[in-house]
C-alpha positions as CSV (number, residue, x, y, z in Angstrom):
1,X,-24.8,-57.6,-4.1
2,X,-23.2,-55.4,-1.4
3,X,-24.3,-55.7,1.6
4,X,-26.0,-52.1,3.3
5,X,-22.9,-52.3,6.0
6,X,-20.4,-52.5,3.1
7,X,-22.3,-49.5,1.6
8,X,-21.9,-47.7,4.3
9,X,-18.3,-48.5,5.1
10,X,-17.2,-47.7,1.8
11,X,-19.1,-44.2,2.2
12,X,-17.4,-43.7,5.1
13,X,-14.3,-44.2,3.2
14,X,-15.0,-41.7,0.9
15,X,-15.9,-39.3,3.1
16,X,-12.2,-39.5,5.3
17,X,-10.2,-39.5,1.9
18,X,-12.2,-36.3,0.2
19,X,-12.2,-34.5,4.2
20,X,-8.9,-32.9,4.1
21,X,-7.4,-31.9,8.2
22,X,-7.3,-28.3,8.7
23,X,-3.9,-27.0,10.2
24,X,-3.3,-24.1,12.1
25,X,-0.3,-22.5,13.0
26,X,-0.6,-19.5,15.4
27,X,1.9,-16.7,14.8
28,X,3.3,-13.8,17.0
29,X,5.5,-11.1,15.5
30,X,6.8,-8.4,18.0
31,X,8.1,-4.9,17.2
32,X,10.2,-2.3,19.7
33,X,11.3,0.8,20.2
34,X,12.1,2.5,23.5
35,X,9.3,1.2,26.2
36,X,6.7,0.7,23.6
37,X,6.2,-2.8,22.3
38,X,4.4,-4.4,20.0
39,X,2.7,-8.1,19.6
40,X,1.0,-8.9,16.3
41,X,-0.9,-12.3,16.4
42,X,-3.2,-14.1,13.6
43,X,-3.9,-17.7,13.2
44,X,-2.8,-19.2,9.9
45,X,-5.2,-21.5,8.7
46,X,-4.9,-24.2,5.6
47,X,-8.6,-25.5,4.4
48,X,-8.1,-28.3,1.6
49,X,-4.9,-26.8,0.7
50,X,-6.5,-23.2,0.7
51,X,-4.2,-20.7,3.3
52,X,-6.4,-18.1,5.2
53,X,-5.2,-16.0,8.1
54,X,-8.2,-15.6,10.7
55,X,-8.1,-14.1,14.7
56,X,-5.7,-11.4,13.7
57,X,-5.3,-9.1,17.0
58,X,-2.9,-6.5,17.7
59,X,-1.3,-5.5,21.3
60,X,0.7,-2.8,22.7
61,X,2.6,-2.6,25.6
62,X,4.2,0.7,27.2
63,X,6.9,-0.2,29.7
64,X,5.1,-3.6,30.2
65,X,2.1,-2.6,30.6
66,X,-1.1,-3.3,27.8
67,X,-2.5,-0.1,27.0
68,X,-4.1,-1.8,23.3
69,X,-5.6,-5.2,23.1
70,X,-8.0,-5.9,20.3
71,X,-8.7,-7.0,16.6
72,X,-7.3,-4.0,14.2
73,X,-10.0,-2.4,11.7
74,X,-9.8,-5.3,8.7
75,X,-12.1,-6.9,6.4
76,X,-12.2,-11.1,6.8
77,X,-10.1,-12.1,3.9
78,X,-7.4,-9.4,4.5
79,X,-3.8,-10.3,5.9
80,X,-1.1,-9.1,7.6
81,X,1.8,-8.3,5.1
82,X,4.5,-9.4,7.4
83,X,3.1,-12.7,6.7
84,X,4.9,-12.7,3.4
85,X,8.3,-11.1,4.7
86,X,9.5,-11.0,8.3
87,X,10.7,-7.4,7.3
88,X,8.2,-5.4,5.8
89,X,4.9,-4.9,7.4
90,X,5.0,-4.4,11.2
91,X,7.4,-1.5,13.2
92,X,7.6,0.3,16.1
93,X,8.5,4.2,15.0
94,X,8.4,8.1,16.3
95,X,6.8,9.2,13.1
96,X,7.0,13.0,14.0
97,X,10.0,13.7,16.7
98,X,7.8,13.6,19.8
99,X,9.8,10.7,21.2
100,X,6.1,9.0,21.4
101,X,6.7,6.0,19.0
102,X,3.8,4.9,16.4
103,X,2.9,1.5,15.7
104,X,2.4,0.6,12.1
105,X,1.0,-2.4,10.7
106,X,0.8,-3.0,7.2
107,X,-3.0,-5.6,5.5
108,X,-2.5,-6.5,2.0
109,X,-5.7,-7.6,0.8
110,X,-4.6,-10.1,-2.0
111,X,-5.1,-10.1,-5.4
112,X,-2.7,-10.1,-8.8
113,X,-1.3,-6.5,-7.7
114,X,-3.6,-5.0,-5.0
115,X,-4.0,-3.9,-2.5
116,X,-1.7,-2.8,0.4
117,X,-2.8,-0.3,3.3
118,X,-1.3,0.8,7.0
119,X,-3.1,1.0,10.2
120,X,-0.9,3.6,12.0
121,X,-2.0,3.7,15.9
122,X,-1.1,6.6,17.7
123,X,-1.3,7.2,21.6
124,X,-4.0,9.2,23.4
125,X,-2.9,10.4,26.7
126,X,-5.9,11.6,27.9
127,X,-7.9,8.1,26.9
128,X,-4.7,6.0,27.8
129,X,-5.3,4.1,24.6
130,X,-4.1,4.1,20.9
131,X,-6.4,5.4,18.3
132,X,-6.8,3.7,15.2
133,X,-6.1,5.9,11.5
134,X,-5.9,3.9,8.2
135,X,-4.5,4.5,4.8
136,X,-4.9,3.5,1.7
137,X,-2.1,2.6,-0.3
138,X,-3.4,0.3,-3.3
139,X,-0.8,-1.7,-5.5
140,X,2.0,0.3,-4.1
141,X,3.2,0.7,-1.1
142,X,5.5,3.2,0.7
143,X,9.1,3.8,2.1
144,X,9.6,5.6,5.9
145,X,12.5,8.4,4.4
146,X,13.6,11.2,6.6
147,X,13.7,13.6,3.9
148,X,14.6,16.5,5.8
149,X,17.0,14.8,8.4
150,X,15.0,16.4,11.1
151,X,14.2,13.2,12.8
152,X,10.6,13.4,11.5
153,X,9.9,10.4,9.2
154,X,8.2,10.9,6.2
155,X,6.1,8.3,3.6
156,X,7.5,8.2,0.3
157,X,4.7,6.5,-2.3
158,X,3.2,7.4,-5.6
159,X,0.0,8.1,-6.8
160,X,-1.8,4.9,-7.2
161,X,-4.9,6.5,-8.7
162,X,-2.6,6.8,-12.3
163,X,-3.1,2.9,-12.5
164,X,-4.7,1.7,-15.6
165,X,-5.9,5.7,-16.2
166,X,-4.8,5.4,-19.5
167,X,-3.5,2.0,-20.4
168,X,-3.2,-1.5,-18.9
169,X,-1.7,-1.3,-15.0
170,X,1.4,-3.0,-16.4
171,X,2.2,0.2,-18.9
172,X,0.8,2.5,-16.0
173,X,3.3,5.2,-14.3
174,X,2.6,6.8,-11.4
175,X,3.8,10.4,-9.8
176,X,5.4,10.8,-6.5
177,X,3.4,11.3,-3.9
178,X,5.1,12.3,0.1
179,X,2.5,12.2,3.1
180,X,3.3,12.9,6.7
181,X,1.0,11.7,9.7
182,X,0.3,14.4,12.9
183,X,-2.2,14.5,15.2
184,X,-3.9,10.7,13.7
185,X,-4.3,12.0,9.9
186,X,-2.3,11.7,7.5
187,X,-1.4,15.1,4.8
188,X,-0.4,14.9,1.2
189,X,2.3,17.1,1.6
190,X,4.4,16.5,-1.8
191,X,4.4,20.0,-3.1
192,X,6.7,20.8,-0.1
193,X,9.4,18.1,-1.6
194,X,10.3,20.3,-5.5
195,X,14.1,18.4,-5.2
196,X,12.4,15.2,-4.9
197,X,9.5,15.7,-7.4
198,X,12.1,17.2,-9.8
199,X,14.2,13.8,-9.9
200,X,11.2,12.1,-10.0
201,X,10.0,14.1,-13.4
202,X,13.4,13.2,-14.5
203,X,13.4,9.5,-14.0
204,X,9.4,9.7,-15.9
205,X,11.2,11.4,-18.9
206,X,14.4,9.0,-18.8
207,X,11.8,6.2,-18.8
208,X,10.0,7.8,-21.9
209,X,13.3,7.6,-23.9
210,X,13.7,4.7,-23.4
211,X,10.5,3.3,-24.4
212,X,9.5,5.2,-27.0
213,X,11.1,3.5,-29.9
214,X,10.3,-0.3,-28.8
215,X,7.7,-1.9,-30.9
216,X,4.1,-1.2,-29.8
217,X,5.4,1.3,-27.3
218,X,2.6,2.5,-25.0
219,X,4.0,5.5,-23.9
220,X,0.5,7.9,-22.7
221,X,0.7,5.9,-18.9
222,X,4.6,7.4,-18.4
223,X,3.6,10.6,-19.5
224,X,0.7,11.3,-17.6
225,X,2.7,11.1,-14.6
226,X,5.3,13.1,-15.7
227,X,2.7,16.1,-16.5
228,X,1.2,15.4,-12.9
229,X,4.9,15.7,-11.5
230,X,5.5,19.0,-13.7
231,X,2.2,20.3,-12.5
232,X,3.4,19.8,-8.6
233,X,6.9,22.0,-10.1
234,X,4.4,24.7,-11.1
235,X,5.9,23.9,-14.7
236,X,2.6,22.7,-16.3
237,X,3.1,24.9,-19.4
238,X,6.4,23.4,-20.4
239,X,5.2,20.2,-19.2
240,X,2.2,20.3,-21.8
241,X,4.7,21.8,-25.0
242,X,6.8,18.5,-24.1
243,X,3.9,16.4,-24.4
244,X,3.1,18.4,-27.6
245,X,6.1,17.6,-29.2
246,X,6.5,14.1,-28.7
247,X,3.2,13.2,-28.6
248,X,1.8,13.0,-32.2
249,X,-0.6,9.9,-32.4
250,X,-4.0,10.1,-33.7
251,X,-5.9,10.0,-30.6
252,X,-3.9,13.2,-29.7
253,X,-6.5,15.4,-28.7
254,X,-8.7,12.8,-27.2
255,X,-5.9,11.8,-24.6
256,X,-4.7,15.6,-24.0
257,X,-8.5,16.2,-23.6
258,X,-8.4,13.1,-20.7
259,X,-5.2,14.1,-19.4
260,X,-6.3,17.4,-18.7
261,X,-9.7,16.4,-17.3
262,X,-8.2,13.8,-15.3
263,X,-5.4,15.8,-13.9
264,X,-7.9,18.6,-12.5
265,X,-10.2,16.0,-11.1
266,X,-7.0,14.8,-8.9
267,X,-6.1,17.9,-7.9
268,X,-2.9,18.8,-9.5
269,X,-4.6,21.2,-11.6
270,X,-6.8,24.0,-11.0
């Protein structure tokens, strides 16, 4: 019989093989332009194999001095996407030509395809401070363009509120959407962009032609957003005799019916 000191030797046995270590590695990204620096720190932490990122904390520096020193706006499990690529996810930009650069730092929340969002901080001269303005970007994402070559950047997305709208996310399309931020908000101002929004109709009805004869084809997700982008054209009427045309299954009216619903609720129609 096994003696009670055994038992409990072999317990504690047990209990160092199942207790896995927890390792941390601290991590400091930095971002620049002009006087205006960046630090980005988190903690990444590994729990029996599980990664989490914990202590995130953002600073900012104007010609050496710390003007911002605190935890951004996040929820616990979110992390910094610069943790998956050293070049997406964390920059130091003048968003509007005022020579004051932003500071942008990109949270993906995890997930199979969601979600992404920006914390853009802005400064305050009269509080000596940044302020803090978030946006959404769900499974998508955005590119900085200067569009107009005025030196004023703007952010080139879609319309993430298309996915699974009509069909599965992975046979979802989605419309161009262009923002710009001023004055900490951020304004949908796509309508503004008709040369961009064109070849973006165009590339939705290329896309349709070339998926419309596969096998199963789920076509209603591709041309949503290509009646959302010829709404934005002011060409909704041919947009909808397109869809007439090619459209001929026999849940027709039902998903016109949808289509049109949906497409006022977003605000593309009237």
């Amino acid at each position: 019989m096994m003696s009670i000191q055994a038992i409990a030797l072999v317990g504690l046995g047990v209990l160092g093989l199942s207790a896995l270590p927890v390792q941390t590695e601290q991590i400091t990204r930095t971002a620049q332009q002009g006087t205006v620096k960046a630090e980005l720190s988190y903690e990444k932490v590994s729990t029996d194999g599980i990664p989490q990122t914990k202590n995130v904390r953002l600073r900012i520096l104007r010609e050496g001095r710390s003007t911002f020193d605190q935890a951004p706006t996040i929820n616990e499990y979110d992390r910094p996407l610069i943790e998956f690529d050293d070049k997406l996810g964390f920059i130091v930009r003048d968003l509007n030509g005022d020579k004051e650069p932003e500071v942008i730092a990109d949270m993906y929340t995890g997930g199979a395809h969601c979600c992404r969002y920006s914390l853009i901080y802005q400064y305050d001269r009269d509080r000596q401070t940044y302020s803090e303005t978030h946006m959404k970007w769900g499974n998508l994402g955005y590119q900085l363009r200067d569009l107009d070559r005025d030196g004023k950047l703007e952010f080139y997305s879609a319309d993430d509120r298309f996915a699974y709208a009509f069909t599965s996310y992975a046979a979802s399309a989605f419309p161009i959407q262009i923002w710009r931020f001023k004055d900490g908000e951020m304004s949908d101002i796509t309508r503004q962009y008709s040369k961009e929004i064109y070849a973006d109709a165009y590339r939705l009805w290329q896309l349709y032609q070339k998926i419309r004869t596969e096998e199963d084809a789920e076509v209603k997700g591709v041309l949503a957003a290509y009646l959302a982008d010829k709404y934005l054209l002011g060409q909704q009427e041919d947009g909808w005799n397109q869809l007439r045309k090619v459209y001929q299954e026999s849940d027709r009216e039902e998903f016109f019916g949808s289509l049109r619903k949906f497409l006022k609720e977003m605000g593309y129609a009237n």
